[in-house]
PQR file with spaces between the fields and no chain letter, atoms N, CA, C, O and H, PARSE charges and radii, in Angstrom:
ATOM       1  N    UNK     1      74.077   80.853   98.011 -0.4000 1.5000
ATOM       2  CA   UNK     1      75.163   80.354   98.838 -0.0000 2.0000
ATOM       3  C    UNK     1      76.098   81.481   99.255  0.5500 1.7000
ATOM       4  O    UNK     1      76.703   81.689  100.307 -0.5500 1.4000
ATOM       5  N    UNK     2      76.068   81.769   98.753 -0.4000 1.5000
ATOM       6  CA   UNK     2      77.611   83.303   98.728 -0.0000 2.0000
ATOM       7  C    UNK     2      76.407   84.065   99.884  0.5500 1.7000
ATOM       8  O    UNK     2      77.013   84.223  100.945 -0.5500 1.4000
ATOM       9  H    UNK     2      75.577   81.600   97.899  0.4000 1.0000
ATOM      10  N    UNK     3      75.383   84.420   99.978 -0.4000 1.5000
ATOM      11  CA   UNK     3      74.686   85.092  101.343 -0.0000 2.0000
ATOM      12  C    UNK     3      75.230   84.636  102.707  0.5500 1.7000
ATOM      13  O    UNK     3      75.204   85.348  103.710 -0.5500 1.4000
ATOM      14  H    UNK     3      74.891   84.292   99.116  0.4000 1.0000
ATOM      15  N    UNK     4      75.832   83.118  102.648 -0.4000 1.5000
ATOM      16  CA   UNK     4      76.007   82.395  103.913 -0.0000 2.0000
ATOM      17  C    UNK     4      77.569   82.928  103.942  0.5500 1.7000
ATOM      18  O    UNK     4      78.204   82.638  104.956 -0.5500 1.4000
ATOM      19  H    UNK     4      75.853   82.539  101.832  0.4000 1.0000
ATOM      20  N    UNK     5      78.045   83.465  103.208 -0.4000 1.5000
ATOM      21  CA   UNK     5      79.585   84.053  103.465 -0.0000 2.0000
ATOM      22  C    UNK     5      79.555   85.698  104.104  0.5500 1.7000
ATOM      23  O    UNK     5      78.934   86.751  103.957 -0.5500 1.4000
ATOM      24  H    UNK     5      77.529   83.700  102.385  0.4000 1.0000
ATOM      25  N    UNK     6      80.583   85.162  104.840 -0.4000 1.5000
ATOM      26  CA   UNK     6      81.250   86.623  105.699 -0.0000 2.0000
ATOM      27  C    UNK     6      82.350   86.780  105.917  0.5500 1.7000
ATOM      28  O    UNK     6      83.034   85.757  105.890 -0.5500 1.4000
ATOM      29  H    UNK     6      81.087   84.306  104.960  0.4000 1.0000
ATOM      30  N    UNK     7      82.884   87.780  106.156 -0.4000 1.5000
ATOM      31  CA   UNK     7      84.361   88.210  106.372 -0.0000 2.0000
ATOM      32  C    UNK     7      84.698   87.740  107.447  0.5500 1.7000
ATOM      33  O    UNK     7      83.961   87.616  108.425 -0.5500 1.4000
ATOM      34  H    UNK     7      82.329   88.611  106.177  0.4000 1.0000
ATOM      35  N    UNK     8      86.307   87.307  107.341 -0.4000 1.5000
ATOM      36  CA   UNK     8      86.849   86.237  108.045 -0.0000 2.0000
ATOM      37  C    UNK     8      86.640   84.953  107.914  0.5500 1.7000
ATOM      38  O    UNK     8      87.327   84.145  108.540 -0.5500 1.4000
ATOM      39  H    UNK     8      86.906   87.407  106.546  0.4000 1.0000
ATOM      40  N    UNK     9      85.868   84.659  107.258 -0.4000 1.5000
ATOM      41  CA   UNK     9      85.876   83.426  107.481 -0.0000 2.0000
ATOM      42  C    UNK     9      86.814   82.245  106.754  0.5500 1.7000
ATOM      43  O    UNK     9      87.057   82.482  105.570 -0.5500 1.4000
ATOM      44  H    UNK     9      85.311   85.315  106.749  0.4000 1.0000
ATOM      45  N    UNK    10      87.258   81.262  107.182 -0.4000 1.5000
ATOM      46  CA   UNK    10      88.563   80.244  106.313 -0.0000 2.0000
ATOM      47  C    UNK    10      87.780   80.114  104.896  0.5500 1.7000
ATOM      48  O    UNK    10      86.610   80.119  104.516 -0.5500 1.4000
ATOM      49  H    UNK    10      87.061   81.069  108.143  0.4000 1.0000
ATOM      50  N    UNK    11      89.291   79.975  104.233 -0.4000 1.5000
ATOM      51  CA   UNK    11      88.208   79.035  102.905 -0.0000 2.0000
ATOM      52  C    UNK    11      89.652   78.043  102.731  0.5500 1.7000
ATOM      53  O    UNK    11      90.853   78.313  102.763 -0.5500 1.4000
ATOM      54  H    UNK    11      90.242   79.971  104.542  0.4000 1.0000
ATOM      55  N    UNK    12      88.880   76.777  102.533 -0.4000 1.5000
ATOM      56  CA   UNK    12      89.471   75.397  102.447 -0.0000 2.0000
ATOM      57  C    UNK    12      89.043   74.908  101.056  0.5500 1.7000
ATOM      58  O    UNK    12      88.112   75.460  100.470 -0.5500 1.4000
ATOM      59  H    UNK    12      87.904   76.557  102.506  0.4000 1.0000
ATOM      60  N    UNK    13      89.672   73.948  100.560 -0.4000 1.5000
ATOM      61  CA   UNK    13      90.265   72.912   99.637 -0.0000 2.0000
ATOM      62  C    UNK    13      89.344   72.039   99.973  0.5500 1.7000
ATOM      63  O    UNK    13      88.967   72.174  101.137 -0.5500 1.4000
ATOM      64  H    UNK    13      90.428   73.501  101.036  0.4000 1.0000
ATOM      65  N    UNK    14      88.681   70.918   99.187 -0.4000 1.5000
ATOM      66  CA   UNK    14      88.471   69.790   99.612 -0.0000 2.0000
ATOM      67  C    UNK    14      89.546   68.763  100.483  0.5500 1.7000
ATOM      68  O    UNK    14      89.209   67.972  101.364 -0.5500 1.4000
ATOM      69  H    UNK    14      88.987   70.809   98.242  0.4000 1.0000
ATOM      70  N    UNK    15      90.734   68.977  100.051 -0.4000 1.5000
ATOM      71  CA   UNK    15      91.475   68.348  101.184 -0.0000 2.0000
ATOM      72  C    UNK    15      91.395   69.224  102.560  0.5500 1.7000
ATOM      73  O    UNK    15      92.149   68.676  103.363 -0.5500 1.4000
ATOM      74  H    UNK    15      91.008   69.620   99.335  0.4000 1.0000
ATOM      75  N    UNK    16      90.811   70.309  103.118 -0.4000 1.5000
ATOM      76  CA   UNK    16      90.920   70.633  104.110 -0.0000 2.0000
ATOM      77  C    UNK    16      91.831   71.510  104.358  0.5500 1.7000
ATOM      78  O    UNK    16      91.951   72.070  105.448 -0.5500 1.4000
ATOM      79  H    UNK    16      90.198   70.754  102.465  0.4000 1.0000
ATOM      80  N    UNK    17      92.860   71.787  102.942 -0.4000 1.5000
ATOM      81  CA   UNK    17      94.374   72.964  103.385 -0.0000 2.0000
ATOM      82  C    UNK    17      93.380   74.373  103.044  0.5500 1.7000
ATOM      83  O    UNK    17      92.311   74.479  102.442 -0.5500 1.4000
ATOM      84  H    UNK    17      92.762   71.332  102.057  0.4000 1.0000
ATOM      85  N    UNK    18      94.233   75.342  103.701 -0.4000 1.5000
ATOM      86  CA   UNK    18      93.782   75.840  103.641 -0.0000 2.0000
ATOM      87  C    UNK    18      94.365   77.126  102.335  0.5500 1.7000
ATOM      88  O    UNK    18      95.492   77.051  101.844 -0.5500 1.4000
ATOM      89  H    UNK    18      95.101   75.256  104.190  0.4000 1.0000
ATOM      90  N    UNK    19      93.366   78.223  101.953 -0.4000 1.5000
ATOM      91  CA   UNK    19      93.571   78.789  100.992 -0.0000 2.0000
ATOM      92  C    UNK    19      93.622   80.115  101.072  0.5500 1.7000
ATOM      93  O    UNK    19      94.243   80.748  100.218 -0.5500 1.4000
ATOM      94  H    UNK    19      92.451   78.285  102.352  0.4000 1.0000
ATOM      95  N    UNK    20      92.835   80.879  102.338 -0.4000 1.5000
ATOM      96  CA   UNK    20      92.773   81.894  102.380 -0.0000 2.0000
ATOM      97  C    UNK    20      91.634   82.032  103.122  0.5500 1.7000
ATOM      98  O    UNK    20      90.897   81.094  103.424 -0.5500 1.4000
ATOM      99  H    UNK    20      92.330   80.365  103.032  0.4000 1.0000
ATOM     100  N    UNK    21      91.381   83.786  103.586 -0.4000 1.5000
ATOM     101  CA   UNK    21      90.406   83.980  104.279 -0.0000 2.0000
ATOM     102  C    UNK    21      89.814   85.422  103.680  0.5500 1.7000
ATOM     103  O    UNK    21      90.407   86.363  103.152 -0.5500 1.4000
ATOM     104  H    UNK    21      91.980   84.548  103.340  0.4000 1.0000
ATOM     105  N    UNK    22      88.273   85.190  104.004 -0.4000 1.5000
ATOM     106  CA   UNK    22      87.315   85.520  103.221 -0.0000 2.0000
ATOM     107  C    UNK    22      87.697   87.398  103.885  0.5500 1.7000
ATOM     108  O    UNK    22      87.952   87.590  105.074 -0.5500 1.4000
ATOM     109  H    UNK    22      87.791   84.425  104.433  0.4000 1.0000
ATOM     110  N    UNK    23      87.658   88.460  102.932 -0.4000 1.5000
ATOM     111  CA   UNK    23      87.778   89.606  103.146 -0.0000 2.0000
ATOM     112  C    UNK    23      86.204   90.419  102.805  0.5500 1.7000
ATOM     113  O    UNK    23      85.764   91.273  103.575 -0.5500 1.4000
ATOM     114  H    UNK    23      87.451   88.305  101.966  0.4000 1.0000
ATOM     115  N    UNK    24      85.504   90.012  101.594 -0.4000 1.5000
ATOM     116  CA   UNK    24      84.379   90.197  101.532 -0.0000 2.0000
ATOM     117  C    UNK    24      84.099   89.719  100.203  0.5500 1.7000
ATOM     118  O    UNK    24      85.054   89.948   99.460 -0.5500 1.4000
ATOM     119  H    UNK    24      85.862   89.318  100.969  0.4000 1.0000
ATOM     120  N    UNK    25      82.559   88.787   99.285 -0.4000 1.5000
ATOM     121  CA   UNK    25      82.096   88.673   98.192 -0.0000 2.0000
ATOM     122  C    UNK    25      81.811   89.767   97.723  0.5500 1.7000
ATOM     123  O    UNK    25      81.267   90.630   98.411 -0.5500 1.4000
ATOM     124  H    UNK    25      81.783   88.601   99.888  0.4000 1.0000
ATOM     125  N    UNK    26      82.147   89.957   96.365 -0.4000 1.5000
ATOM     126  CA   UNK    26      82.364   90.705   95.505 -0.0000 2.0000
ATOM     127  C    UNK    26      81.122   90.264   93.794  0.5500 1.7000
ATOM     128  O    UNK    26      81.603   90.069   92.678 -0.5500 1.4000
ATOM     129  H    UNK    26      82.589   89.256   95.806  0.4000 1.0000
ATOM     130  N    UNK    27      79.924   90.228   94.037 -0.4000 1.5000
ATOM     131  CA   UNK    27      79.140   89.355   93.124 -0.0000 2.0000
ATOM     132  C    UNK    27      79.496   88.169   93.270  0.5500 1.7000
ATOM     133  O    UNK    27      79.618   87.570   94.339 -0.5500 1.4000
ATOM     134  H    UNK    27      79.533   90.386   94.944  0.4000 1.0000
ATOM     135  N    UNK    28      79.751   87.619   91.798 -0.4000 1.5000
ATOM     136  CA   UNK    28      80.428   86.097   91.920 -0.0000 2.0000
ATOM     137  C    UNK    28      81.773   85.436   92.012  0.5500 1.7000
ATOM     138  O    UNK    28      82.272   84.490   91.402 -0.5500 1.4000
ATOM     139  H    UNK    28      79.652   88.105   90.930  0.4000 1.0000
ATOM     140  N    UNK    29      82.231   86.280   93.028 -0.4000 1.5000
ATOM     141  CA   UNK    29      83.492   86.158   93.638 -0.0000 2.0000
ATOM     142  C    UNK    29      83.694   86.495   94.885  0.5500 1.7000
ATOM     143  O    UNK    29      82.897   87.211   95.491 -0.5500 1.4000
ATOM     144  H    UNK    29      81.825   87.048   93.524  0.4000 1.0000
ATOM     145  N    UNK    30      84.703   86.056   95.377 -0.4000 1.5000
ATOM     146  CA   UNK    30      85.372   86.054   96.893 -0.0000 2.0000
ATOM     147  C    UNK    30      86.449   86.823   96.704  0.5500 1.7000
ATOM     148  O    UNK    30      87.244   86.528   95.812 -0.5500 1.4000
ATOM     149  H    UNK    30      85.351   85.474   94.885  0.4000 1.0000
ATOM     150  N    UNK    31      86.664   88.036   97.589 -0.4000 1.5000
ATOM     151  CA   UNK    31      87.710   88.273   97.607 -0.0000 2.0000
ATOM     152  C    UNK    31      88.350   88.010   98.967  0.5500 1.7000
ATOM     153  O    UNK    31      87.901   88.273  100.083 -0.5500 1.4000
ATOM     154  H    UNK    31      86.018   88.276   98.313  0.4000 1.0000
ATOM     155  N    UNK    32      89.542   87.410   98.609 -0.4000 1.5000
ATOM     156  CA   UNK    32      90.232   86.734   99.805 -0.0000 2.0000
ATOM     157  C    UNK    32      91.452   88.218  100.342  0.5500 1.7000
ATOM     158  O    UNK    32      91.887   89.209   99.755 -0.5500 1.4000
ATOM     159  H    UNK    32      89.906   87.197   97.703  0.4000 1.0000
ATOM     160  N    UNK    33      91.594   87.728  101.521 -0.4000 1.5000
ATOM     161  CA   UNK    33      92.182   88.725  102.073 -0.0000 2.0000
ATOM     162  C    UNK    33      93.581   89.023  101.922  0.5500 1.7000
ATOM     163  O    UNK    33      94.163   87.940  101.860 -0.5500 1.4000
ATOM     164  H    UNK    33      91.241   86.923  101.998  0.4000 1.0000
ATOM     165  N    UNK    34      94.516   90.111  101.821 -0.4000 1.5000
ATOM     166  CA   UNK    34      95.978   90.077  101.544 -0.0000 2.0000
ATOM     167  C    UNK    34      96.388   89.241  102.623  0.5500 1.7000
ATOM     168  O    UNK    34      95.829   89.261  103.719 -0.5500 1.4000
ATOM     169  H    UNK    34      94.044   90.990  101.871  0.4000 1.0000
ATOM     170  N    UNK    35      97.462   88.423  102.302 -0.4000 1.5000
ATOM     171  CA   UNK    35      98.555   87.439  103.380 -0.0000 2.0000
ATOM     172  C    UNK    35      99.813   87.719  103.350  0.5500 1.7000
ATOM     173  O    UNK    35     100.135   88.545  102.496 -0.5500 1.4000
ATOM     174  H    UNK    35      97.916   88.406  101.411  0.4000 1.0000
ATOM     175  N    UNK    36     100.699   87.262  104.063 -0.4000 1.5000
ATOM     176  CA   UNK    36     101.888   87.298  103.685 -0.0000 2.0000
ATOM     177  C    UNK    36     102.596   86.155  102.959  0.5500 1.7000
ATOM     178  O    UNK    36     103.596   86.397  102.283 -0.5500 1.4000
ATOM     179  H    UNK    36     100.437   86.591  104.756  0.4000 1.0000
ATOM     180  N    UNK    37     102.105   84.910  103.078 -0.4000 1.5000
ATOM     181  CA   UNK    37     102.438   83.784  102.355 -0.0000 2.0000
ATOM     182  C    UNK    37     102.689   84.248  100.538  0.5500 1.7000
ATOM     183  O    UNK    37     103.574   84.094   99.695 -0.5500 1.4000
ATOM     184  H    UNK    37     101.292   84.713  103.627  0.4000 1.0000
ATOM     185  N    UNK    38     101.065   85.002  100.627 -0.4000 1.5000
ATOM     186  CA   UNK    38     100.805   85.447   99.274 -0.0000 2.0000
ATOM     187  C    UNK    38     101.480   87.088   98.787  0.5500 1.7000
ATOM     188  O    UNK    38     100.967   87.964   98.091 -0.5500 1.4000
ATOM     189  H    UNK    38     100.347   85.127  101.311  0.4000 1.0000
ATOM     190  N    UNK    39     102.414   87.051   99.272 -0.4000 1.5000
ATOM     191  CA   UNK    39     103.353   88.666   99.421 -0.0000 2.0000
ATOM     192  C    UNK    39     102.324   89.933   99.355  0.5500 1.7000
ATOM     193  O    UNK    39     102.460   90.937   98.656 -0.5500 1.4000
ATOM     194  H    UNK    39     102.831   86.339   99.838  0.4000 1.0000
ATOM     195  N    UNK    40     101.482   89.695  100.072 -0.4000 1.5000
ATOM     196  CA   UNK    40     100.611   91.330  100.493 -0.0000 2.0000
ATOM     197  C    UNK    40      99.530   90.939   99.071  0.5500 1.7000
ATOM     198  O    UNK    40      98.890   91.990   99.047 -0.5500 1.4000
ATOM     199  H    UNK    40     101.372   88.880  100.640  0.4000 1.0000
ATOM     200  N    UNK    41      99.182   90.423   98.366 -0.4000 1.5000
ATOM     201  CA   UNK    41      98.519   90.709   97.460 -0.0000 2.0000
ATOM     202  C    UNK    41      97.139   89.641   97.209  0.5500 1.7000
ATOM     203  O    UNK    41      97.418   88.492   96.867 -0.5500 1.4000
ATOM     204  H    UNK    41      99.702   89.569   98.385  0.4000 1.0000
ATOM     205  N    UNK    42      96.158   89.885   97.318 -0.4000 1.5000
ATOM     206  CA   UNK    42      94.805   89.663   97.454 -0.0000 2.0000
ATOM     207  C    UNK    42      94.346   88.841   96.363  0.5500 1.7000
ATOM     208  O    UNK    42      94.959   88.928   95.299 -0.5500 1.4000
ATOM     209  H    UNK    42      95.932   90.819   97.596  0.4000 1.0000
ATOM     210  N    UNK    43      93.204   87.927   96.473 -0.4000 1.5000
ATOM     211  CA   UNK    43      93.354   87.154   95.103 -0.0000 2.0000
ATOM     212  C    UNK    43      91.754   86.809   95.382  0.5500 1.7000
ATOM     213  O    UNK    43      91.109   86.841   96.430 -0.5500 1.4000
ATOM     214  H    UNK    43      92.706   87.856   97.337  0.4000 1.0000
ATOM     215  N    UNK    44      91.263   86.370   93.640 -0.4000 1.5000
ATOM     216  CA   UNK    44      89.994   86.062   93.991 -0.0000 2.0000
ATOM     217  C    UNK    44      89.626   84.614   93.450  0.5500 1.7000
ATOM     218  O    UNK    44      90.186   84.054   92.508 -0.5500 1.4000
ATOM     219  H    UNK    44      91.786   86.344   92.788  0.4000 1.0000
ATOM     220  N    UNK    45      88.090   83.871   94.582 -0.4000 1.5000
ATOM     221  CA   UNK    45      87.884   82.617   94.390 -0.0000 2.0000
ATOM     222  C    UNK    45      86.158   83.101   93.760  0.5500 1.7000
ATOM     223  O    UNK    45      85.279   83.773   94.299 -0.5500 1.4000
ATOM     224  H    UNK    45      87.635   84.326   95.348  0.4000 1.0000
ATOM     225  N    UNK    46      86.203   82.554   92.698 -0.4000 1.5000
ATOM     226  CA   UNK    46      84.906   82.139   91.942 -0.0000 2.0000
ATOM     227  C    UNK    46      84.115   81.522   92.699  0.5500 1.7000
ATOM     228  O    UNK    46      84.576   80.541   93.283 -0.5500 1.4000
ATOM     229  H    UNK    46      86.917   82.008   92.260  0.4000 1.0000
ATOM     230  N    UNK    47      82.594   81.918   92.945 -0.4000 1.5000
ATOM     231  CA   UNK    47      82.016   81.375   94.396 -0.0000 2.0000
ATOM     232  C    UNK    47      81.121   79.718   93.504  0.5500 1.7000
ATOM     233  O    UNK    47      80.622   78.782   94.129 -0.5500 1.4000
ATOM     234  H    UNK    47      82.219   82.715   92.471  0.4000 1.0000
ATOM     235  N    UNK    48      81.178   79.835   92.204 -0.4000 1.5000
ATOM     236  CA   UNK    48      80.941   78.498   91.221 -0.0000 2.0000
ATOM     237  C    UNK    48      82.155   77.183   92.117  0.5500 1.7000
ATOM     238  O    UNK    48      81.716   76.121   92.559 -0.5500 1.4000
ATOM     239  H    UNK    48      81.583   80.596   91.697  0.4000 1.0000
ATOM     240  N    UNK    49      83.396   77.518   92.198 -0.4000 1.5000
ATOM     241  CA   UNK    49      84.083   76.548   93.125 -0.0000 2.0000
ATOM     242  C    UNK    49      83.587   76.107   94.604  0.5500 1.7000
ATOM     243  O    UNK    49      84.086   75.154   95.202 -0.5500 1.4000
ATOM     244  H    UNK    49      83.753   78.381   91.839  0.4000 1.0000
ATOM     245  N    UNK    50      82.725   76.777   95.032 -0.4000 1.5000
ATOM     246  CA   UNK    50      82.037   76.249   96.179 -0.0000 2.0000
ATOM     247  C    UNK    50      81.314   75.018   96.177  0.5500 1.7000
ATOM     248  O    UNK    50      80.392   74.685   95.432 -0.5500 1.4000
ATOM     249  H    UNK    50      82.320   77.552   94.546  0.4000 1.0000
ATOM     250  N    UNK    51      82.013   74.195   97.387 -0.4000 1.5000
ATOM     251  CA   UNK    51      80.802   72.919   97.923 -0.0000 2.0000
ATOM     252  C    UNK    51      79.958   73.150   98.541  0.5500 1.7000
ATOM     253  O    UNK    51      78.824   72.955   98.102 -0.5500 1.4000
ATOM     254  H    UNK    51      82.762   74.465   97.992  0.4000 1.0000
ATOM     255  N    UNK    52      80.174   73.686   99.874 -0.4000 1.5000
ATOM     256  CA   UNK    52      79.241   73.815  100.619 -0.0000 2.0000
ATOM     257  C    UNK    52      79.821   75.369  101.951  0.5500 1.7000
ATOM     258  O    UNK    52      80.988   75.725  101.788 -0.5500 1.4000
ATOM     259  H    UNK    52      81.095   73.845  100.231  0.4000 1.0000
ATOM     260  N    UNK    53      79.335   75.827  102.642 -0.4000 1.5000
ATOM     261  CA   UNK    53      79.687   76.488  103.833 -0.0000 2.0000
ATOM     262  C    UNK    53      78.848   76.435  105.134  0.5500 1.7000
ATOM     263  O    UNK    53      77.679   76.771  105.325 -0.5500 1.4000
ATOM     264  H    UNK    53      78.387   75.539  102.775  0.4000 1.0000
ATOM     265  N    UNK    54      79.798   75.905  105.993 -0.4000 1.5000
ATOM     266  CA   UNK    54      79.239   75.695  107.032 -0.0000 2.0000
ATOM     267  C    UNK    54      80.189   76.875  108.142  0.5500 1.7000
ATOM     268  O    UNK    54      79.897   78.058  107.967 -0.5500 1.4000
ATOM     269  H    UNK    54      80.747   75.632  105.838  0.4000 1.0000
ATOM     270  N    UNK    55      81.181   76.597  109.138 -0.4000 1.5000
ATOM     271  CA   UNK    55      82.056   78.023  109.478 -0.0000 2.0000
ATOM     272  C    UNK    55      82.980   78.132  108.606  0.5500 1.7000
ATOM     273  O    UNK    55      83.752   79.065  108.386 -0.5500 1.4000
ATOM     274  H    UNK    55      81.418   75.636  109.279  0.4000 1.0000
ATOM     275  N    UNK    56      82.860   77.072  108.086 -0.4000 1.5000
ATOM     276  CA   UNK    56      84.112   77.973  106.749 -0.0000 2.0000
ATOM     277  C    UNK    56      83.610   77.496  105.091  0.5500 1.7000
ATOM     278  O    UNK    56      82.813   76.637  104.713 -0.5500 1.4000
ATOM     279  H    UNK    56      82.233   76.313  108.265  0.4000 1.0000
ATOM     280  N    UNK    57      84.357   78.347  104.437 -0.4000 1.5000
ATOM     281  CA   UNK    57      83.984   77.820  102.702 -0.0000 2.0000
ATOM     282  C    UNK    57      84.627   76.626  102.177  0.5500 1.7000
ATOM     283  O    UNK    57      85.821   76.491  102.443 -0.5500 1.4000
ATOM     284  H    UNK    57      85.005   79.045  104.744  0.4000 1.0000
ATOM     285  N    UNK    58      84.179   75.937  101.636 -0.4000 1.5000
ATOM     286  CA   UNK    58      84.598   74.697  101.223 -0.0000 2.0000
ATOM     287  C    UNK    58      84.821   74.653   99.890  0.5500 1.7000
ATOM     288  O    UNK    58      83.880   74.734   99.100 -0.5500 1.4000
ATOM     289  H    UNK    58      83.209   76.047  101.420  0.4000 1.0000
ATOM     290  N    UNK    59      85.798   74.549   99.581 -0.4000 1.5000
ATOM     291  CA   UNK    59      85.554   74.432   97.591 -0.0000 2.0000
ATOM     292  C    UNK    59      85.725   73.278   97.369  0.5500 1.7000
ATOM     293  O    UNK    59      86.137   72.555   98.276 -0.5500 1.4000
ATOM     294  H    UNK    59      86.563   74.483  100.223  0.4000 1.0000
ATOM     295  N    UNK    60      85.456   72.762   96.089 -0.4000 1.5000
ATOM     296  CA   UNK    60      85.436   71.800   95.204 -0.0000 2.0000
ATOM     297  C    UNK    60      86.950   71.335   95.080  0.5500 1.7000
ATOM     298  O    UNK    60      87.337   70.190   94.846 -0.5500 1.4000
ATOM     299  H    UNK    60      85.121   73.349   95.352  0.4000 1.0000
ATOM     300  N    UNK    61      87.512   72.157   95.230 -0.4000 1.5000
ATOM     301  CA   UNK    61      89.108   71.837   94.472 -0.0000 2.0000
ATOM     302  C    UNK    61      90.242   71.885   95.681  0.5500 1.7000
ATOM     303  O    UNK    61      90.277   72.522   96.734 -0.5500 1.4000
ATOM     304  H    UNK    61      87.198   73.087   95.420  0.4000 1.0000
ATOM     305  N    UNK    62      91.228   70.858   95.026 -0.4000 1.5000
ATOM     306  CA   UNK    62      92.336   70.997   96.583 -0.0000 2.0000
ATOM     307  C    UNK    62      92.568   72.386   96.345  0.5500 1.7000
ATOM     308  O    UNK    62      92.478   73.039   95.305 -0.5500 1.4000
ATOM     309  H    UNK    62      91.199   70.340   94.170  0.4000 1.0000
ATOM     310  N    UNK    63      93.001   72.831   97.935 -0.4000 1.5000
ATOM     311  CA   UNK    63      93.966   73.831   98.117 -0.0000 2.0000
ATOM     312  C    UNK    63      95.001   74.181   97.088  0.5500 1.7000
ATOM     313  O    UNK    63      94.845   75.260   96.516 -0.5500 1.4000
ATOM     314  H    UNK    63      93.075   72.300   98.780  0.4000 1.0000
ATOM     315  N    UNK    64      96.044   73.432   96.758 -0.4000 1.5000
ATOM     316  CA   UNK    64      96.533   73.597   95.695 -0.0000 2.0000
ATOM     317  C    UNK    64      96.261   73.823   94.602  0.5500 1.7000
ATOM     318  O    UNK    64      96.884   74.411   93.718 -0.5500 1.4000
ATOM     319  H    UNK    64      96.171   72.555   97.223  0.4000 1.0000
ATOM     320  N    UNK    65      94.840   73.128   94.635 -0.4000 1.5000
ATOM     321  CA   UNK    65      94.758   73.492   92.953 -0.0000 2.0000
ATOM     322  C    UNK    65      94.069   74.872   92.799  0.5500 1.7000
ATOM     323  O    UNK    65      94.390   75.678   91.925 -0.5500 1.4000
ATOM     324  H    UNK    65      94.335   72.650   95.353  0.4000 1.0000
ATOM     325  N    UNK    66      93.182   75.062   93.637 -0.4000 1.5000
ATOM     326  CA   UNK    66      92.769   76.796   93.831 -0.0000 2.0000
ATOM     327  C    UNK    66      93.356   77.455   94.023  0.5500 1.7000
ATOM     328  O    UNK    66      92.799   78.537   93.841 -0.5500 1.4000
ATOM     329  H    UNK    66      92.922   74.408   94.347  0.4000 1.0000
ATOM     330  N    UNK    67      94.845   77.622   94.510 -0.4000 1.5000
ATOM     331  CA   UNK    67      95.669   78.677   94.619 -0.0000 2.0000
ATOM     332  C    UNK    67      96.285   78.701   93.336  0.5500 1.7000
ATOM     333  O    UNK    67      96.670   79.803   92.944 -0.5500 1.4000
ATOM     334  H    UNK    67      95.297   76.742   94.658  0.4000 1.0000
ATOM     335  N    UNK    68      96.465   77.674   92.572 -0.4000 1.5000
ATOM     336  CA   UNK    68      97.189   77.562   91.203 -0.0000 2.0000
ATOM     337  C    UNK    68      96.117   78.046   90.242  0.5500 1.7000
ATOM     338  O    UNK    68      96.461   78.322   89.093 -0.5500 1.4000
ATOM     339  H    UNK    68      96.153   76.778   92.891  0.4000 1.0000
ATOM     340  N    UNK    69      95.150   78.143   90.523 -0.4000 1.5000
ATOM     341  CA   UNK    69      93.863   78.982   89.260 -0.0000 2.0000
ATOM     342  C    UNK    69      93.481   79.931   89.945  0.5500 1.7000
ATOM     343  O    UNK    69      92.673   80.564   89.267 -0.5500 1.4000
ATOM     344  H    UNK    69      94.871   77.919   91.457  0.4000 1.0000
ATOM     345  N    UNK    70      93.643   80.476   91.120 -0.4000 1.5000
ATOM     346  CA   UNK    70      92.665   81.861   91.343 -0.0000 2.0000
ATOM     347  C    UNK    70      93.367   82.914   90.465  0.5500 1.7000
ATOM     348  O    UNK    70      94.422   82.981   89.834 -0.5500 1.4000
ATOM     349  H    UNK    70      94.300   79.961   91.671  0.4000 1.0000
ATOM     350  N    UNK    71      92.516   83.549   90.659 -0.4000 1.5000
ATOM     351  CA   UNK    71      92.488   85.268   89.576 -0.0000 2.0000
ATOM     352  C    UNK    71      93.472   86.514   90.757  0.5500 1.7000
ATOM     353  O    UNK    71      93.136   86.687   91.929 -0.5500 1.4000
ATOM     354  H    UNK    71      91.658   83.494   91.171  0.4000 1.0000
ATOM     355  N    UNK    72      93.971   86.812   90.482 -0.4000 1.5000
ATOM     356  CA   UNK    72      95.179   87.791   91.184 -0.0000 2.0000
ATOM     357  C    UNK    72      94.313   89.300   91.064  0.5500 1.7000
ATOM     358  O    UNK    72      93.684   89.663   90.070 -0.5500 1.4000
ATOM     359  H    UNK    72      94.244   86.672   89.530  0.4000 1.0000
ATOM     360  N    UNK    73      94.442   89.949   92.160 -0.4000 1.5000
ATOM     361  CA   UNK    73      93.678   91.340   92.225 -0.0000 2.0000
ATOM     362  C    UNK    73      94.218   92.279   91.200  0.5500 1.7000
ATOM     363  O    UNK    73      95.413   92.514   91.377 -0.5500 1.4000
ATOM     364  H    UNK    73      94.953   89.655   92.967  0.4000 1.0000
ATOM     365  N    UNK    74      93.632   92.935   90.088 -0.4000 1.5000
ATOM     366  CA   UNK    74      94.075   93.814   89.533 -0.0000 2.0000
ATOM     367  C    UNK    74      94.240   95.328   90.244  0.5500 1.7000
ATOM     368  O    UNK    74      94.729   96.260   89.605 -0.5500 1.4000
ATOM     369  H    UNK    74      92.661   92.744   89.943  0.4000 1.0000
């Protein structure tokens, strides 16, 4: 699944909010791109949270709740 990912692309919540956008997979992770929402700093989504990808990534989990568990860039 993570082959069907590319840079830029959205990644969404099962509710559809959105979470971030794809900068490049990193093994079994996403690294999402710096934002400003997220004060310049980059964060990563476990590609195990994935539903499905079609133009964008879909995870398993609301928006909220993936921004409240992703892993922060060391």
């Amino acid at each position: 699944m993570a082959v069907e990912i590319s840079a830029h692309m959205e990644v969404v919540g099962i509710d559809d909010g959105h979470v971030g956008t794809v900068r490049r997979v990193e093994g079994s992770r996403i690294r999402l791109a710096k934002s400003v929402e997220r004060a310049g700093r980059e964060h990563f989504v476990p590609v195990d949270w994935i539903n499905h990808v079609d133009d964008k990534v879909h995870l398993r989990k609301t928006a909220s709740d993936a921004m409240r568990e992703w892993r922060g860039a060391a």
